[in-house]
N, C-alpha and C positions, 0 to 999 in steps of 0.2 A: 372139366365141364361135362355136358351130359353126350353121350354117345349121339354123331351123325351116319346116316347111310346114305354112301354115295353109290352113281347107277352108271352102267359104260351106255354109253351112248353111242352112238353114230351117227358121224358129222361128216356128210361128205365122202371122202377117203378117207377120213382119218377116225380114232375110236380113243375118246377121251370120257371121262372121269367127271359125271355132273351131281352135283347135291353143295350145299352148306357145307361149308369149311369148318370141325370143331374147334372152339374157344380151348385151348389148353392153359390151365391155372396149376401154379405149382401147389403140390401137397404141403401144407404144415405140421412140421414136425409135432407129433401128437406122444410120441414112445422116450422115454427115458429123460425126463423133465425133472429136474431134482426136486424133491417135494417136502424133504428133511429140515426141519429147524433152523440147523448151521448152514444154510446155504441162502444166499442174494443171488439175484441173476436176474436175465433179461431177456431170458429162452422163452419164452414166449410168443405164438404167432412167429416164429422163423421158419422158414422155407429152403429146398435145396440150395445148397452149399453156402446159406446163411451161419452166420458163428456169432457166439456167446459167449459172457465173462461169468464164469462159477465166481463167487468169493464167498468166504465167511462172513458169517453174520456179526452183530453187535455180540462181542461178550465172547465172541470165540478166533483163534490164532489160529492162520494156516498161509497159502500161497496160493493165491488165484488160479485158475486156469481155464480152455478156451473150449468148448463143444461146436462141433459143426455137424447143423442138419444136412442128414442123407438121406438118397433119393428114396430109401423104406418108409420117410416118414420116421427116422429115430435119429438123436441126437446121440454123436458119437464122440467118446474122447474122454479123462479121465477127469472124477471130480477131484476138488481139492481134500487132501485132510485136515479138517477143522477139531481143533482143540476146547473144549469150552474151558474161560479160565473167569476166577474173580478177582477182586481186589480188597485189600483191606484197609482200609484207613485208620489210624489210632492219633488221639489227639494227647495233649496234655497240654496242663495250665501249673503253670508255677507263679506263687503266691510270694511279692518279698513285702514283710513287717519292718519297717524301719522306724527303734521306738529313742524320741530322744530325751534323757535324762538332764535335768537342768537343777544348778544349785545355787542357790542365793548366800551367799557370805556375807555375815553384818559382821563389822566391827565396831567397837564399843569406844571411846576414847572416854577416860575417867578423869578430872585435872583436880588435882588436891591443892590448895591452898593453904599454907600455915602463915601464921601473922605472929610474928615476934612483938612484943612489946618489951620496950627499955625502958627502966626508971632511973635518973639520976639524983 
């Protein structure tokens, strides 16, 4: 808060300390805010001995880790190391032709007849 001036007085015997009491508001860590790409977090608006989660961002591998605001106004503590990685997907499609052959058989049956004639 904003600076008070307090004034010694004298009270009686005694000599005490008169003026407004300063409002003291803690500093927000403003100093080493990760700002890079691969990095999530929540460091924002933290205050002394307030703490945060570094993590990697989408699309990148590493191991989280924790910053605590100090009384400088700086966020101290190490960030994580993030890896950017991709992925690839490949598809494929197989195709099955199942073709079926079909045969018709005619058989034929022929009946011969012969006719004997007898004369007596």
């Amino acid at each position: 808060g904003a600076p008070k001036q307090w004034t010694c007085a004298l009270n009686g015997a005694n000599v005490e300390l008169q003026g407004v009491a300063p409002v003291c508001l803690p500093g927000v860590c403003i100093y080493n805010i990760p700002v890079a790409v691969e990095y999530t977090h929540g460091c924002v608006g933290k205050t002394n001995s307030e703490t945060c989660v570094v993590a990697c961002a989408e699309k990148y591998m590493g191991q989280a880790t924790t910053l605590t605001c100090m009384s400088n106004l700086e966020l101290r503590g190490t960030l994580p190391t993030c890896v950017f990685y991709t992925t690839t997907t490949t598809y494929s499609t197989t195709t099955t032709t199942k073709t079926t052959t079909s045969s018709t058989v005619t058989t034929s049956t022929t009946s011969t007849s012969s006719a004997s004639t007898t004369t007596s």
